[in-house]
C-alpha positions, 0 to 999 in steps of 0.5 A, spaced: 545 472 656 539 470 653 535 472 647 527 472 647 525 467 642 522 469 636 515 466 634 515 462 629 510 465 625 513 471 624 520 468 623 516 464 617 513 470 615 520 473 614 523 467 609 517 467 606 517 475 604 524 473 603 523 468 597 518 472 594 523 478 593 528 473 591 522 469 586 520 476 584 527 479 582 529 471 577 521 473 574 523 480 573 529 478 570 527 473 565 521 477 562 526 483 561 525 486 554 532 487 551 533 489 544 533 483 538 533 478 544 534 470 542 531 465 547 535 458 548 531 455 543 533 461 537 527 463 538 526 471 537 523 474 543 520 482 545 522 488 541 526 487 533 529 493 530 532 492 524 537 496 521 542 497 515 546 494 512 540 489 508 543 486 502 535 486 500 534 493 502 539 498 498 539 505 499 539 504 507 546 508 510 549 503 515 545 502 521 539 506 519 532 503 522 528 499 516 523 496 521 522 494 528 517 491 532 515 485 537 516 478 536 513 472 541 517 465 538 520 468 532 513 470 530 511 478 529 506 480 533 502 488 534 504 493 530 510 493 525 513 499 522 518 499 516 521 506 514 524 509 508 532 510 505 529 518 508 526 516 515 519 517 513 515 512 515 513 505 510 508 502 513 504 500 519 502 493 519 499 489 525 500 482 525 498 475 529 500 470 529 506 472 524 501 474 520 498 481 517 491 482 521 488 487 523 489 495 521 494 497 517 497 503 512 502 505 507 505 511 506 508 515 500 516 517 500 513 524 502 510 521 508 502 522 505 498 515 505 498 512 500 493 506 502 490 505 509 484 499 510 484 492 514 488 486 512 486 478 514 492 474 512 493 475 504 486 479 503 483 486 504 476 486 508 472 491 509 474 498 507 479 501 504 481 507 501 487 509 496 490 516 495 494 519 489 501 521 491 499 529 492 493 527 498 487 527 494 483 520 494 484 515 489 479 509 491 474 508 496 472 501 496 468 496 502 470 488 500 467 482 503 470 477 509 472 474 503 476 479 500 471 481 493 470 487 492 463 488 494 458 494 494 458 501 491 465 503 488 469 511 487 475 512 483 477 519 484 482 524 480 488 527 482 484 533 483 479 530 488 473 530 483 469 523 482 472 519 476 468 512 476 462 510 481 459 504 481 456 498 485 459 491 485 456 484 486 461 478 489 467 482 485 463 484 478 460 490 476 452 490 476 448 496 475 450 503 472 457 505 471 458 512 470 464 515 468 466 523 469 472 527 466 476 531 471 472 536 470 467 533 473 463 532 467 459 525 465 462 522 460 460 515 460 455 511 461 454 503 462 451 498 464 453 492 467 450 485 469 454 480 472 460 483 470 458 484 464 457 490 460 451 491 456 453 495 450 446 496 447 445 501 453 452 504 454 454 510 451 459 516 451 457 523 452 462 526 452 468 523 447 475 523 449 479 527 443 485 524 441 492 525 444 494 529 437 488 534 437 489 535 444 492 542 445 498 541 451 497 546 458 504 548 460 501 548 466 498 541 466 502 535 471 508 532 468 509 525 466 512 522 473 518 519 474 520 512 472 520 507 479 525 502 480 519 497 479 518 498 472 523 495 467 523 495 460 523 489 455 529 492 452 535 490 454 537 497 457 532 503 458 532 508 453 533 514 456 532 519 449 527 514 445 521 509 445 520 504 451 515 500 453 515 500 460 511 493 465 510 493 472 512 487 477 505 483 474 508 484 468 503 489 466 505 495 460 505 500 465 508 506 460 509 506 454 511 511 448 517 516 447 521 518 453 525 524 453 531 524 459 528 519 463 520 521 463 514 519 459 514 525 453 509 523 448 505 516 450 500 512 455 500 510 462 496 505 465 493 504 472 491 498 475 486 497 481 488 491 487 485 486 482 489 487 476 484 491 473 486 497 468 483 501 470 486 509 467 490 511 461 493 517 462 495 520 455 501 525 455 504 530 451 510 534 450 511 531 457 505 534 460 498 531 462 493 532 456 488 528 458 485 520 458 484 516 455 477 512 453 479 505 455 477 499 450 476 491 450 484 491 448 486 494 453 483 490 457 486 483 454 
């Protein structure tokens, strides 16, 4: 018995469709995005997670998230997201190339922004804004491609009224600085040229009275806790005593009588992104009682 032959065209077209599924079922198994997967050379490929324990990361319970996102030949790339001990999200990162470019954002243990703007490799560019741990805006920049603060500048309280305002050229101030109490009234007037302040045209409106002869508002913000960032240069923190507390830049950071751990009767200094001492929060018996005027001592 004999069968009819098949044309050859389609016993062709038949191994063809068979290679291809058999080409696509190999392809579909290479690009298989398996969880921390290393390819043949070492090289960390697809999606990361990173878990507990970190001996760079204390406070994280064994196999809590840290941080997780995607690799290309062990470089990151997209949107990386790191997390805090408590499971809130830390921060929102977008690399290229292994490196930070593009959009990013930080949050507060809280889970309220502490910072958002855009990064290029090692600078901010564009605009920027910071926020006070309770969700009111702290800073509201724009900085150049290149990194320097350019353009008008605000500094806000932690009550959302306007602080400092004023415009910077390439980095130095330039112009009229105006300084306002939390309050919202003027309280300083300067003016700038390049950078630096013309004192003949710069005046305080409103002085700011002395820590000692400021009456404590039981009601008012009390001194924040100490961060693991701030040390102290005495061999252990005084918990009941006088401390002088620096940050990570090695910056005094707090400074005066403590009292169960907190700020009771002294200074705390803020710096904006470049270093510059921007506040002098005075607090008494505990509790916020005002701030201070900044000078050229300060500033050294």
């Amino acid at each position: 018995m004999s069968f009819p032959k098949r044309p050859l065209f389609l016993a062709a077209s038949a191994l063809l469709v068979i290679s291809l599924q058999c080409s696509f079922a190999q392809a579909g198994t290479m690009v298989q995005d398996t969880l921390n997967r290393v390819d043949e050379m070492g090289r960390k490929q697809g999606f990361w997670k990173v878990t507990a324990p970190n001996m760079d990361k204390p406070g994280y319970s064994d196999g809590q998230l840290i941080e997780e996102g995607r690799y290309t030949n062990s470089k990151r790339i997209g949107l990386w997201k790191r997390y805090w001990p408590n499971g809130k999200v830390m921060s929102e990162i977008t690399y290229q190339m292994g490196r930070p470019r593009g959009a990013y954002k930080t949050y507060y243990p809280s889970g309220r922004t502490e910072e958002q703007g855009n990064w290029d490799l090692d600078r901010n560019t564009g605009k920027f804004q910071r926020y006070h741990p309770n969700g009111q805006l702290a800073q509201d920049f724009i900085f150049t491609p290149d990194g320097v603060r350019d353009g008008e500048q605000k500094y806000y309280h932690e009550n959302g009224q306007l602080a400092v305002q004023v415009n910077v050229e390439q980095g130095k101030e330039d112009g009229t600085l105006k300084r306002y109490t939390p309050d919202g009234q003027l309280q300083q007037v300067a003016e700038f040229n390049d950078g630096v302040i013309n004192a003949a045209n710069s005046k305080y409106l409103k002085p700011v009275p002395k820590a000692e002869e400021v009456k404590v508002d039981p009601k008012a913000a009390p001194a924040p806790a100490v961060t693991a960032e701030e040390t102290t240069n005495a061999v252990t923190f005084r918990e009941n005593g006088y401390n002088t507390l620096y940050d990570r830049q090695l910056r005094i950071s707090q400074q005066g009588e403590f009292k169960q751990g907190r700020l009771y009767d002294g200074r705390r200094y803020t710096y904006d992104k470049d270093g510059i001492l921007q506040r002098i929060q005075v607090f008494k018996q505990g509790r916020y009682s005002g701030d201070a005027v900044i000078t050229d001592e300060d500033r050294q």
